[in-house]
C-alpha positions as CSV (number, residue, x, y, z in Angstrom):
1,X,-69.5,86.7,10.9
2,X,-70.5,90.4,11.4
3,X,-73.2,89.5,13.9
4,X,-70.7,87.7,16.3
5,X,-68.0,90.7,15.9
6,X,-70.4,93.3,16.8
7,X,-71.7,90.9,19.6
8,X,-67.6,90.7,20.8
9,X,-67.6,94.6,20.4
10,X,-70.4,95.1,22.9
11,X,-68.9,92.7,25.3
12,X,-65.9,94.3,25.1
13,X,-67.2,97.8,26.0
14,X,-69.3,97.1,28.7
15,X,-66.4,95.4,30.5
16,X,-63.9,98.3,29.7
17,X,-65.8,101.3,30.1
18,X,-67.1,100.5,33.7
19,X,-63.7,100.2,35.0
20,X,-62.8,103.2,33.4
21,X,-65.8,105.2,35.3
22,X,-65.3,103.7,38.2
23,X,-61.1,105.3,38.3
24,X,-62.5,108.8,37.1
25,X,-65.0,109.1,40.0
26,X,-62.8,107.6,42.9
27,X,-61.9,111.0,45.1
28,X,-58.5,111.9,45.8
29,X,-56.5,110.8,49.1
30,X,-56.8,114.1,51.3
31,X,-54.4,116.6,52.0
32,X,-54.0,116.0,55.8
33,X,-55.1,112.0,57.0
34,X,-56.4,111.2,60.2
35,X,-54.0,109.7,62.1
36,X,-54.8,106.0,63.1
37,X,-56.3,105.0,66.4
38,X,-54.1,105.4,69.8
39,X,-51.7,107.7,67.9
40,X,-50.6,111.4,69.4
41,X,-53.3,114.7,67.5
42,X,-51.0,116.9,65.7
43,X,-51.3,120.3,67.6
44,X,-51.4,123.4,64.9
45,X,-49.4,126.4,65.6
46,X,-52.3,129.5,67.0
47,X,-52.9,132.3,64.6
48,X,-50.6,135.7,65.1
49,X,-52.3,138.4,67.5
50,X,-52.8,141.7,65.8
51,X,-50.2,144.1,67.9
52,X,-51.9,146.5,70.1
53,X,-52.1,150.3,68.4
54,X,-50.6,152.1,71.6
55,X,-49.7,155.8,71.7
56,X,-46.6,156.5,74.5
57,X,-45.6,159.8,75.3
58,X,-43.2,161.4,78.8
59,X,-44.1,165.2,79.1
60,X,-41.6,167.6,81.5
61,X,-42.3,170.0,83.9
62,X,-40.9,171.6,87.0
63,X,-41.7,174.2,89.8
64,X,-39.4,176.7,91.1
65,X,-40.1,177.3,94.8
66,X,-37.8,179.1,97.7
67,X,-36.5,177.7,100.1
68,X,-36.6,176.7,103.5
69,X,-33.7,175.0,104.7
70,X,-30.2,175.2,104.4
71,X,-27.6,172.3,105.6
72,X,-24.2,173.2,105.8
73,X,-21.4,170.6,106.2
74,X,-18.0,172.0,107.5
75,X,-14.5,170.1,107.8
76,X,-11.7,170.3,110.0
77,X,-8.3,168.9,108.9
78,X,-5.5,168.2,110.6
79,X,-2.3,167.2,109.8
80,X,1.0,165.8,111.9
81,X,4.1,163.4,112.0
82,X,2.1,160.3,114.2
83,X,-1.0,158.9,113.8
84,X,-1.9,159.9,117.6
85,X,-1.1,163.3,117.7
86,X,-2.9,164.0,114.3
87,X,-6.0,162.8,115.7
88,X,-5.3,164.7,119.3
89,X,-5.2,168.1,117.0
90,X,-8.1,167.4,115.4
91,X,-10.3,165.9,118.3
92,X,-9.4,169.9,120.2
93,X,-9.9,171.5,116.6
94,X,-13.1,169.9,116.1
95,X,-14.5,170.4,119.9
96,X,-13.4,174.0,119.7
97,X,-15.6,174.4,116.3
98,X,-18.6,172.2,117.5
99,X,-18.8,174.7,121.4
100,X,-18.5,177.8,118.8
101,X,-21.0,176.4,115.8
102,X,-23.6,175.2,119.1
103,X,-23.0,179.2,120.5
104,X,-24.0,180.3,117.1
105,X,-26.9,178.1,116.4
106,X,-28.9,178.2,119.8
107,X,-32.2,176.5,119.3
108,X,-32.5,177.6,115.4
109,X,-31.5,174.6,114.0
110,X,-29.4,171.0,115.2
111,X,-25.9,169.6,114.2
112,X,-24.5,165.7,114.3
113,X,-21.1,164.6,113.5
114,X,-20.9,164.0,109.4
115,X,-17.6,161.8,109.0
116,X,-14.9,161.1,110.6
117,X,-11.4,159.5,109.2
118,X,-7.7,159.1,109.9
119,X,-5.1,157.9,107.3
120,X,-1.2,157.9,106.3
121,X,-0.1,160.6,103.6
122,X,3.2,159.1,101.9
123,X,5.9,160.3,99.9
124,X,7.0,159.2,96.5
125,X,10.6,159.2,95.6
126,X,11.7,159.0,92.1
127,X,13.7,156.0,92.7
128,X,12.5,153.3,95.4
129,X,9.6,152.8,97.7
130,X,6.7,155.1,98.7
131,X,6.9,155.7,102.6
132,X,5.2,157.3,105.2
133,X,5.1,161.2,105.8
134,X,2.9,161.5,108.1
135,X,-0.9,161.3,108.8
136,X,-3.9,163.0,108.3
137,X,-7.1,163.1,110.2
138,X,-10.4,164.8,109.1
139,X,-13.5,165.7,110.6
140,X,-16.8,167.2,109.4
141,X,-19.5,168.4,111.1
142,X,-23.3,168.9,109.4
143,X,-25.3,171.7,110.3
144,X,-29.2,172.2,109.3
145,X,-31.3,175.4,109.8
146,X,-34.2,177.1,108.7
147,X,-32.9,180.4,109.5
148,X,-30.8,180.9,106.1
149,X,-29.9,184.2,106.7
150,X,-28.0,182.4,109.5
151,X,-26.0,180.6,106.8
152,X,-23.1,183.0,106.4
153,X,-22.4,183.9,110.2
154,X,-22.2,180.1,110.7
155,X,-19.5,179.9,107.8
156,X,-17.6,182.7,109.3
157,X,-17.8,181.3,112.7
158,X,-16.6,177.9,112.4
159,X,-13.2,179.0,110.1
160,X,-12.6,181.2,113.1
161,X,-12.9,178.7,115.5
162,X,-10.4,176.4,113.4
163,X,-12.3,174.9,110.8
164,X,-10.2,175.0,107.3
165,X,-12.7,173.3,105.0
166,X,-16.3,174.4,103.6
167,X,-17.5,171.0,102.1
168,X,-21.1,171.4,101.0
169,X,-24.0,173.7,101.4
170,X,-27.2,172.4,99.8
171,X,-31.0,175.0,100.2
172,X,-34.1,172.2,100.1
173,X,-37.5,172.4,101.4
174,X,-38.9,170.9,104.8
175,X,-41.9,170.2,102.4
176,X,-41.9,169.9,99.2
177,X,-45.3,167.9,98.3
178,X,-47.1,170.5,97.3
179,X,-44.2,172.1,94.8
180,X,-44.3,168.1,93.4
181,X,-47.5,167.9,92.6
182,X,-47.7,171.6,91.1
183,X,-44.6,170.2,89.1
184,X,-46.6,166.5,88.4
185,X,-50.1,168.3,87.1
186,X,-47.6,170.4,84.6
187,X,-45.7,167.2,83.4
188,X,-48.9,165.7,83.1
189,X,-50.7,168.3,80.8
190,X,-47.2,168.2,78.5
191,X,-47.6,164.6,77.9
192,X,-50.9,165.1,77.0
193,X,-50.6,167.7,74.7
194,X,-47.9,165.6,73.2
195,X,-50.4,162.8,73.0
196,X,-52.7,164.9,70.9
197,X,-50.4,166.5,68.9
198,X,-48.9,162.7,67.5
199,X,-52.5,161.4,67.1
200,X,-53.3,164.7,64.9
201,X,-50.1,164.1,62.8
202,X,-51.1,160.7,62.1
203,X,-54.7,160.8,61.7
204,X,-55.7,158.8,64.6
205,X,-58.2,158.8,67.8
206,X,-56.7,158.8,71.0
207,X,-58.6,156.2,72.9
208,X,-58.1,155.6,77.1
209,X,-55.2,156.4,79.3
210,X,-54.2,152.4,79.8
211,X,-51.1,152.9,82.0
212,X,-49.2,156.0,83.6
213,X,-46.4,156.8,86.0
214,X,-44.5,159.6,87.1
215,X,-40.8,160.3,88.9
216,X,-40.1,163.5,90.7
217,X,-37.1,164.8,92.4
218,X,-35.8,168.0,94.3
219,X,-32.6,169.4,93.0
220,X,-30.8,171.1,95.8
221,X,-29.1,174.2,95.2
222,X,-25.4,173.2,95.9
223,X,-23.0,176.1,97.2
224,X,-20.7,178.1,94.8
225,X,-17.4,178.0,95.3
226,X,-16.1,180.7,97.5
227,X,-12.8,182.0,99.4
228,X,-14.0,182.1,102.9
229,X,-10.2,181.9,104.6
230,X,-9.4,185.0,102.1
231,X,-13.1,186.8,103.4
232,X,-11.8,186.1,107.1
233,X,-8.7,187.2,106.5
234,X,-9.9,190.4,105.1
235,X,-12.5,190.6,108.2
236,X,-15.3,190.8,106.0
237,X,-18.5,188.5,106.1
238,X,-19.1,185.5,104.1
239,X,-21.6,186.7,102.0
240,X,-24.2,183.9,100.9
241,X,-27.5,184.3,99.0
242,X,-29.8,181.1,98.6
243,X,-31.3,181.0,95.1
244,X,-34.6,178.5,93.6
245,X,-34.9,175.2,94.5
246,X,-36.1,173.5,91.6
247,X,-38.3,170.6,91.6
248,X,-38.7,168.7,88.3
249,X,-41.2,165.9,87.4
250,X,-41.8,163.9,84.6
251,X,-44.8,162.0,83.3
252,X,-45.2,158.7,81.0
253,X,-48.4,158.3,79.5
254,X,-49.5,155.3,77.4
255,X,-52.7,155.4,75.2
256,X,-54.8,153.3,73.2
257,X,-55.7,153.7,69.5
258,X,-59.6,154.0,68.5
């Protein structure tokens, strides 16, 4: 009897413990199966970019230059009961002003016709509804000369030909590319030292320029107020002084990071 139990032991063993080695060494399912034949690959999402390391800086600068040219822009306003007789005063106004302005100028500069308008002017009673006054026409005429000293005689010539209305004066250049790029190279050299100031604060290398771009304008001077009917009234000349034209630039700069 104890030879056929250990004989039934050893069977048993040999039929268990195979089965148990085979489950401990069978590998897991994986993580991510193929997909079967015929159906759509999965696409995976790319890896993030690393962000560029950029330095931007805009530097300032501007060039103060004299100037060259003045353009002057006289009105003449009339004003009367009719539409047609408002703008028969102002068409003889206005031709009286142009022959005197075209005496004054000669060949030292040229003049065009700025604007023209006519329109009703109405009255505005407490009670009921606004009606018609009259009408009032307006004309302006643009002068543009390089003599500036030339400026003030022109003022006091057209208010004593008629003209009641001093609407702009503006002092430019002819030329001014050679004040902008003056004014360019100095924005450009503040951006710059901008640039290297911001890469010393944070312990950086400035690498290449990468992009850059630059706006410049002239600022006119614009005329100062000033009582020219009170100046010809008094018989004394309009007295007008041209100051700086300035001429301002700025430059953007955009650098990489060593």
């Amino acid at each position: 009897m104890p030879v056929i139990r250990l004989i039934l032991l050893l069977q048993f063993a040999l039929a268990v413990f195979p089965l148990y080695g085979r489950a401990q060494m069978t590998s897991p399912a994986p993580m991510n199966p193929a997909p079967p034949p015929g159906a759509p690959s999965r696409a995976w999402p790319p890896l993030p970019r690393t962000a560029a390391r950029l330095i931007e800086v805009s530097g300032t600068g501007e060039i103060q230059a004299a100037p060259d040219l003045a353009t002057l822009e006289i009105a003449i306003e009339t004003h009367a009961a009719s539409a047609d007789h408002a703008a028969g005063l102002n068409g003889a106004l206005a031709a009286k002003v142009h022959d005197a302005l075209i005496s004054k100028l000669g060949d030292k500069g040229m003049m065009w016709t700025g604007g023209y308008s006519l329109f009703p002017e109405y009255t505005e009673p407490r009670d009921g509804k606004p009606t018609v006054s009259g009408y009032k026409a307006e004309n302006s005429i643009t002068v543009q000369t390089g003599e500036l000293g030339l400026v003030g005689p022109l003022i006091d010539t057209a208010i004593a030909a008629g003209a009641n209305r001093i609407n702009t004066l503006n002092y430019g250049l002819r030329a001014d590319s050679k004040a902008r790029s003056e004014a360019i190279a100095k924005a450009a050299r503040d951006a710059q030292t901008q640039a290297s100031a911001l890469a010393d604060a944070l312990g950086v290398k400035l690498g290449p320029v990468i992009k850059a771009s630059t706006e410049s304008e002239v600022r006119p001077i614009p005329l100062t107020r000033f009582a020219g009917s009170a100046a010809m009234a008094a018989n004394v000349p309009t007295p007008i002084a041209a100051g700086q034209v300035t001429v301002p630039a700025t430059v953007s700069l955009t650098y990489a990071i060593e």
